[in-house]
C-alpha positions as CSV (number, residue, x, y, z in Angstrom):
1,X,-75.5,35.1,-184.4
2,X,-73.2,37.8,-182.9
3,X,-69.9,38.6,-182.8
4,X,-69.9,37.0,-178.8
5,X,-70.9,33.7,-180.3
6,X,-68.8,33.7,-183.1
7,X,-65.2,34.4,-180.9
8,X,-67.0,31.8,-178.4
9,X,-67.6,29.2,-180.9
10,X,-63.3,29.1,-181.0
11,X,-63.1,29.2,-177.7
12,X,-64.9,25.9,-177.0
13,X,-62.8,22.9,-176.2
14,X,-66.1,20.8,-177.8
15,X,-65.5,22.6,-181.3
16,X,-61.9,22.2,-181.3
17,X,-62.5,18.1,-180.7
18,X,-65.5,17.8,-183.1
19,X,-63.3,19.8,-185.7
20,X,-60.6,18.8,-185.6
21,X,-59.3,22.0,-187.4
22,X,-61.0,25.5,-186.8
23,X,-58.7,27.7,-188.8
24,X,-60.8,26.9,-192.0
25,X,-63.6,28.5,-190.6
26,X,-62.6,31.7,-190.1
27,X,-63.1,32.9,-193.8
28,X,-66.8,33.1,-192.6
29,X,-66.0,35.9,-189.6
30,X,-65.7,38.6,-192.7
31,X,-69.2,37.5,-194.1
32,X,-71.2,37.4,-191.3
33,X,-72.2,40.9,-192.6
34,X,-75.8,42.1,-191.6
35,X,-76.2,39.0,-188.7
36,X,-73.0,41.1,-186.6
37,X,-75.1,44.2,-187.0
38,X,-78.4,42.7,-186.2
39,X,-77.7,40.9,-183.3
40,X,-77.2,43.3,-180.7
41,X,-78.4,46.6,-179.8
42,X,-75.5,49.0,-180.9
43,X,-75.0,52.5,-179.5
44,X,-78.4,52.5,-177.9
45,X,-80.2,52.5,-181.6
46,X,-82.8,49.8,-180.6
47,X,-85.5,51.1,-182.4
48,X,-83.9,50.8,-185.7
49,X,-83.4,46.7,-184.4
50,X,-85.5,43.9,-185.3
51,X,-86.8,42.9,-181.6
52,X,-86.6,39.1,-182.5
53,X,-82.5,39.9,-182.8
54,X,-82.3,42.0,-179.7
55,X,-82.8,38.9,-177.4
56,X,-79.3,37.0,-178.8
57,X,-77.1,38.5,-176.3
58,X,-74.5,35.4,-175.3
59,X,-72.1,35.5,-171.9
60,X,-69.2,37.2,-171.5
61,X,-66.1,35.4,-172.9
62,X,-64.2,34.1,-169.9
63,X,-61.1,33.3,-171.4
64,X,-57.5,34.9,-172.0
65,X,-57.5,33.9,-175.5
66,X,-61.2,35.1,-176.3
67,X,-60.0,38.5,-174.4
68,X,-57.4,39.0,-177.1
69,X,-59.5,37.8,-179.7
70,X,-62.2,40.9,-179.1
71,X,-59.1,43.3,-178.4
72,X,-58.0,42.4,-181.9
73,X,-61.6,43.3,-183.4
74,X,-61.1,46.4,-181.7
75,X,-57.4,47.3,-183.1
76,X,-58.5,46.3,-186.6
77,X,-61.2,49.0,-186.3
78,X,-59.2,51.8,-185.3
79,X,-56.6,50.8,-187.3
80,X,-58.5,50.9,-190.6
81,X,-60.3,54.0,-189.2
82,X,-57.0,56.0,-188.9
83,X,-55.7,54.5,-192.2
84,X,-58.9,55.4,-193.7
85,X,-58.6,59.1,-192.0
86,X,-55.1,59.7,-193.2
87,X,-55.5,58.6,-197.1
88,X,-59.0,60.1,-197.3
89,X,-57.3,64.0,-196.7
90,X,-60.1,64.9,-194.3
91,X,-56.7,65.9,-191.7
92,X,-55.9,68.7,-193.2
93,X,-52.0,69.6,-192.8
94,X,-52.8,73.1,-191.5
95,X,-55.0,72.0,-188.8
96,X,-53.7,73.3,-185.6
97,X,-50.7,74.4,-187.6
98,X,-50.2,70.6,-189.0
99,X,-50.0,69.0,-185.4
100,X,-53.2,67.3,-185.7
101,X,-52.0,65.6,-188.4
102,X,-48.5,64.6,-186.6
103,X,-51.0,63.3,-183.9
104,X,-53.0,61.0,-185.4
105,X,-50.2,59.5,-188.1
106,X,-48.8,58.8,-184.5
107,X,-52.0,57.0,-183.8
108,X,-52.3,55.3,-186.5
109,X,-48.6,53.6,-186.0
110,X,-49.6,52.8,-182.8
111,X,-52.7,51.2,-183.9
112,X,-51.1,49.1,-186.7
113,X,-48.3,47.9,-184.0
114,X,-51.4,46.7,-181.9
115,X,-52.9,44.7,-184.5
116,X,-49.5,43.2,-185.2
117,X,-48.6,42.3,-181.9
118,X,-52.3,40.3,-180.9
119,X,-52.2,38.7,-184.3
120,X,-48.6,37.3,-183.1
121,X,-50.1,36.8,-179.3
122,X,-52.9,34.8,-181.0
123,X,-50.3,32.5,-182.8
124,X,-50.0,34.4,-186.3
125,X,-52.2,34.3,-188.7
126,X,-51.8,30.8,-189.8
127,X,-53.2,30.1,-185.9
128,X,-56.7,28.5,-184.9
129,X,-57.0,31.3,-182.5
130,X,-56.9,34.1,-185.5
131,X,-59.5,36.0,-186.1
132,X,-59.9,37.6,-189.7
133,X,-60.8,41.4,-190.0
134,X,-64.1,42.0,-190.8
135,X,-65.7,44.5,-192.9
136,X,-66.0,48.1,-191.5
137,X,-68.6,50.5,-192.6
138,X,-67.2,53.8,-191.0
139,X,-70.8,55.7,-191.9
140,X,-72.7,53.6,-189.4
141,X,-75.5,53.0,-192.9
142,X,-75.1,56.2,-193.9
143,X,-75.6,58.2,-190.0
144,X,-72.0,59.3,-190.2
145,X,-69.6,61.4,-192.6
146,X,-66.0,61.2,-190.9
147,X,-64.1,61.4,-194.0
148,X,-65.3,64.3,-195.6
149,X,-65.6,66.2,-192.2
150,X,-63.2,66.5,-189.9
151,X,-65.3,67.1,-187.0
152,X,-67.3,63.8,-187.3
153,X,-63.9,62.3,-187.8
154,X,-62.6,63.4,-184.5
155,X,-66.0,62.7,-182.6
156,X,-65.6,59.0,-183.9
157,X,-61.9,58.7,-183.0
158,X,-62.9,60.3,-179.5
159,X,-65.8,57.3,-179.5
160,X,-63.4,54.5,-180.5
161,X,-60.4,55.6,-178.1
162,X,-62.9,56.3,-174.7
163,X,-64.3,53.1,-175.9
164,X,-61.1,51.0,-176.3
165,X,-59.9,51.7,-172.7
166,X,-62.9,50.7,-171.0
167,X,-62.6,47.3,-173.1
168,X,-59.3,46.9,-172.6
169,X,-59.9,47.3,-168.9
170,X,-63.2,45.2,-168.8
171,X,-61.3,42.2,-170.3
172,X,-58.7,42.3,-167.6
173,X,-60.6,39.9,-165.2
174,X,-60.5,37.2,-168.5
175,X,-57.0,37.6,-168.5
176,X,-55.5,37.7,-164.8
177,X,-55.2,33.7,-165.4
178,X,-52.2,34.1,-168.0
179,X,-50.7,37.1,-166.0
180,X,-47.9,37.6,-169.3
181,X,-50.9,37.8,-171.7
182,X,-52.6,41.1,-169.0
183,X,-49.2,42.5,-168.6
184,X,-49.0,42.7,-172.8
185,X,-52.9,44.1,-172.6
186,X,-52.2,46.5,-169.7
187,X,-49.2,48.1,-171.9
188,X,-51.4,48.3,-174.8
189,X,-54.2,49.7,-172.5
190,X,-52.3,52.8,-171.0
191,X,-51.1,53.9,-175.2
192,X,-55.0,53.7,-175.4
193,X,-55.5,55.8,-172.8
194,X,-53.1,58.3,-173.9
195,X,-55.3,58.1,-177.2
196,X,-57.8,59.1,-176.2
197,X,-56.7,61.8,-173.9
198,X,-55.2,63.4,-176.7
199,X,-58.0,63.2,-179.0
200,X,-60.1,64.6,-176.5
201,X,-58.0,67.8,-176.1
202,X,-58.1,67.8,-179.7
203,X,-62.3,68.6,-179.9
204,X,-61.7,71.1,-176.9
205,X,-62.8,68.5,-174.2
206,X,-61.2,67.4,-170.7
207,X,-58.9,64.7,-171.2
208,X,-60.9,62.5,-168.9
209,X,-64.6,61.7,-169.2
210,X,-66.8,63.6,-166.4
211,X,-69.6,61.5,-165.0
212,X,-71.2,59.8,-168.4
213,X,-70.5,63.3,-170.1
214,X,-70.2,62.3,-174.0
215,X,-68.8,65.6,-175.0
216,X,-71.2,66.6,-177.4
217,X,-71.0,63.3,-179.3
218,X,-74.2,62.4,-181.5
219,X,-76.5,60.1,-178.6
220,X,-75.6,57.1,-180.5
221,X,-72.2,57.1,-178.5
222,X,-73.8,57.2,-175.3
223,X,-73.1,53.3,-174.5
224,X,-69.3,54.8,-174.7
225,X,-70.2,56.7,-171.7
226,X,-73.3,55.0,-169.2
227,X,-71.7,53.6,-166.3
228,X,-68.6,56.2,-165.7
229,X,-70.9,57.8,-163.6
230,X,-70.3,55.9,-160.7
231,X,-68.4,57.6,-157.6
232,X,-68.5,54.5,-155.5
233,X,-65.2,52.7,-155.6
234,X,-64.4,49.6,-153.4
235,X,-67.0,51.1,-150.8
236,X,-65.8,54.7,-150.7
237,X,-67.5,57.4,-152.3
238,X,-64.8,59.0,-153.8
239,X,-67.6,61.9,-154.4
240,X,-67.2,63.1,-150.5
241,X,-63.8,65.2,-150.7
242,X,-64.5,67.0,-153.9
243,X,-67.8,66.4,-155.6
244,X,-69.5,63.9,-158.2
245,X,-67.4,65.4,-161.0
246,X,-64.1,65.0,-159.3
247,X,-65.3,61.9,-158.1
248,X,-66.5,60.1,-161.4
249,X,-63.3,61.7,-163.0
250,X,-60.9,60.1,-160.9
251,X,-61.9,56.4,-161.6
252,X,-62.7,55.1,-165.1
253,X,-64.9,52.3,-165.1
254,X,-64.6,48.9,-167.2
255,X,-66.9,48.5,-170.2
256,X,-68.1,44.7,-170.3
257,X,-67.7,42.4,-173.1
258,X,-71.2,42.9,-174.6
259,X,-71.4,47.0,-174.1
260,X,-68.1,46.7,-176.4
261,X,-69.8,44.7,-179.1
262,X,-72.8,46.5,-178.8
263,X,-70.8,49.8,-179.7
264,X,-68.4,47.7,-182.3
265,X,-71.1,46.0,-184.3
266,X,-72.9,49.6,-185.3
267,X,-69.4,49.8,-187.8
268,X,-69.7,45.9,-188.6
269,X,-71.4,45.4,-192.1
């Protein structure tokens, strides 16, 4: 099982009918443990996969409320992340004169307001549409240190804010049917975007990704990055006027549904 066929799995009309009540079951999304990690290939580490698990790669969810569902997955993880950050002490208050640490307590607000808001959008936490937090192991099994050095800390949050746009913006299709439901995502996506420009600025980087340019991040974040590459946008190559770099930079490009998990399940224990 992945994280795909779990949010599916109460997303299906068939479910809902045969159980009459699916709100029970989501005590199990926070102990699906090792099966999230296993069963997809995350951040390109496919040779530390068992092959047998790399095949269980389910559709894209196609609808608003499964949209919202993996958007929530995603806030809970920066959330924590930034919670995490802040009480850990790894932002120290004399970094860039203490305005790092303004920054990302700003972030961190933000973040906790997202998870609010989709937990209400989903029907509160009492709804069948809820999806529990599930366990986050910030160390990736022990590839990454982002509480005890700052730098890994602010590669991550780069990693999770790049990633979170192109979600945000991949999901859109699933949600242009409930056109309230991609106005609320579209607000939260812009923040996002701010986000991440900010952290970006804050490791010395552009604040805009440059072909699939990962900024020095470890090659495990590369499935952040494949794909922005393209200069081709609605048949114009928006590479003509001013170059590839220009051109990638202008557009961002949407991450799909199973690039996202594939990135989120490498912090899913």
């Amino acid at each position: 099982m992945n994280i795909i066929k779990f949010i599916e799995s109460f997303t299906d009309e068939n479910f809902m009918k045969a159980t009459g009540n699916r709100r029970d079951s989501f005590g199990q999304f926070g102990k699906l443990g090792k099966n999230l990690a296993l069963a997809s290939i995350p951040f390109g580490l496919s040779a530390l996969v068992n092959k047998t698990y790399a095949a269980d790669i389910t559709p894209t969810p196609n609808t608003p409320i499964g949209a919202l569902q993996l958007a929530l997955v995603l806030e809970y993880l920066e959330d924590e992340f930034y919670q995490m950050g802040l009480s850990s002490g790894v932002i120290s208050p004399l970094e860039n004169g203490g305005r790092d640490l303004k920054v990302f307590q700003q972030i961190a607000q933000h973040e906790s307001d997202h998870v609010a808001f989709l937990i209400a959008g989903l029907g509160g936490t009492a709804s069948a549409n809820f999806v529990a937090k599930p366990t986050f192991d910030f160390t990736a099994g022990g590839l990454f240190n982002p509480f005890n050095d700052y730098p890994t800390f602010l590669a991550l949050a780069q990693a999770f804010e790049d990633t979170g746009v192109r979600a945000y913006k991949g999901q859109a299709v699933n949600l242009m049917s409930s056109p309230d439901l991609l106005t609320a995502a579209l607000q939260i996506h812009s923040v996002e975007a701010r986000h991440a420009s900010e952290v970006r600025r804050l490791r010395g980087e552009k604040g805009w990704i440059v072909r699939d340019d990962r900024g020095g991040l470890p090659v495990q974040a590369q499935g952040t990055y494949d794909g922005e590459q393209n200069v081709t946008q609605g048949g114009y190559n928006a590479a003509a006027l001013f170059g590839i770099d220009a051109g990638s930079a202008a557009f961002d490009e949407p991450l799909s549904t199973q690039a996202t998990v594939n990135i989120a399940n490498l912090f899913i224990v």
